[in-house]
C-alpha positions as CSV (number, residue, x, y, z in Angstrom):
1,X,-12.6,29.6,13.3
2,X,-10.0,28.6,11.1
3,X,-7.7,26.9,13.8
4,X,-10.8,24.9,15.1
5,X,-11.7,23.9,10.9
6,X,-8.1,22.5,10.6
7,X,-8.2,20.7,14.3
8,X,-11.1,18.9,13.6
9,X,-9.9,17.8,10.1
10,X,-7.2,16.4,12.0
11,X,-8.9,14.4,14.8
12,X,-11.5,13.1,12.2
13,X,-8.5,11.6,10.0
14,X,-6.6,10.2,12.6
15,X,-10.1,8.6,13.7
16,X,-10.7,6.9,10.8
17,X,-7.2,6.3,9.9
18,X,-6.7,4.3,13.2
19,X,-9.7,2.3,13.0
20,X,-9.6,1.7,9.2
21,X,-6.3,0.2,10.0
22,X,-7.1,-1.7,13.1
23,X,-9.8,-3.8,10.9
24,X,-6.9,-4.5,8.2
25,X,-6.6,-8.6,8.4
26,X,-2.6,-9.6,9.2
27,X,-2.4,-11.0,5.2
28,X,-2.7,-7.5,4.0
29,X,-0.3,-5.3,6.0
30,X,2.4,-5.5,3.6
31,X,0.7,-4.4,0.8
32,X,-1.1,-1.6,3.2
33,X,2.1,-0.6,4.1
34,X,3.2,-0.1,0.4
35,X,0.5,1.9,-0.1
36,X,0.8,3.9,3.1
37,X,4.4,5.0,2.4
38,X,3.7,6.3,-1.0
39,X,0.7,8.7,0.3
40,X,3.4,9.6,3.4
41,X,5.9,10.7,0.5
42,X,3.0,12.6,-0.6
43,X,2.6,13.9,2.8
44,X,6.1,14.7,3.0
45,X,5.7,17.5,0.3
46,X,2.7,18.7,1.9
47,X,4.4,19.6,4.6
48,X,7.1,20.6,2.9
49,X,5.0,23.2,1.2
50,X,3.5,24.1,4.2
51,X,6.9,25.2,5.9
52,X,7.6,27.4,3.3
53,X,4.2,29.0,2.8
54,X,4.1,29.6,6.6
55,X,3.6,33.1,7.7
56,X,4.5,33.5,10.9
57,X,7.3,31.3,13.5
58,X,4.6,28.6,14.7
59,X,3.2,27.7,11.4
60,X,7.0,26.9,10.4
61,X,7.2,24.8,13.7
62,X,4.4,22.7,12.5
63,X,5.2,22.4,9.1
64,X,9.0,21.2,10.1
65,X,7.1,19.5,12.7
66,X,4.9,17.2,10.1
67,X,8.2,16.8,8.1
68,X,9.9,14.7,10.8
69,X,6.6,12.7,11.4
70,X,6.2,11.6,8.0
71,X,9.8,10.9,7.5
72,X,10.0,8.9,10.3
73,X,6.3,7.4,9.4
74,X,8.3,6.6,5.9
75,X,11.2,5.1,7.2
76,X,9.7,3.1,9.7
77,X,7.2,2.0,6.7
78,X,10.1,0.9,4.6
79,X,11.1,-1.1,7.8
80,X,8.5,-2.9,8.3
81,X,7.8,-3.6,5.0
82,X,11.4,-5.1,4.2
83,X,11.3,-6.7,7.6
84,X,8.4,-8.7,6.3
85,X,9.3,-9.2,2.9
86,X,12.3,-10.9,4.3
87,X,9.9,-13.4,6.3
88,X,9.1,-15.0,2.9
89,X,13.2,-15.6,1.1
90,X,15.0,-18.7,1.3
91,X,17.4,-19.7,4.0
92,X,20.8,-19.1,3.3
93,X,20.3,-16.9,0.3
């Protein structure tokens, strides 16, 4: 009952996260992005707590597993974000 409590959670969050962010206007995706990479970082030691609470093989899977996704969803955020902040400097500066 427990396995089916936590899959739903995650189907109903990655719902609403995809469509909350497919009705973000352009203007405000570097700000979003700001915002999504500091509750990633908090992600990050979520998962990080929940590798090193985990009982059993898979539940340490999962947690390393959500590690690496949140890094990369970091990383890539930072990316992105310094890719368009760069849109707005000078030439030749």
């Amino acid at each position: 009952m427990e396995l089916i409590s936590l899959l739903f959670t995650f189907v109903l969050a990655a719902f609403l996260g995809f469509e909350l962010i497919q009705k973000v206007p352009s203007q405000l995706h570097t700000p979003l992005m700001s915002g999504s990479n500091a509750i990633s970082g908090i992600t990050m030691v979520g998962a990080i707590i929940a590798a090193g609470v985990a009982d059993g093989l898979f539940g340490s899977i999962l947690g390393f597993l959500a590690l690496v996704l949140a890094t990369i969803n970091v990383v890539g955020g930072y990316m992105v974000t310094d890719r368009m902040l760069g849109m707005f400097k000078k030439k030749g500066h």
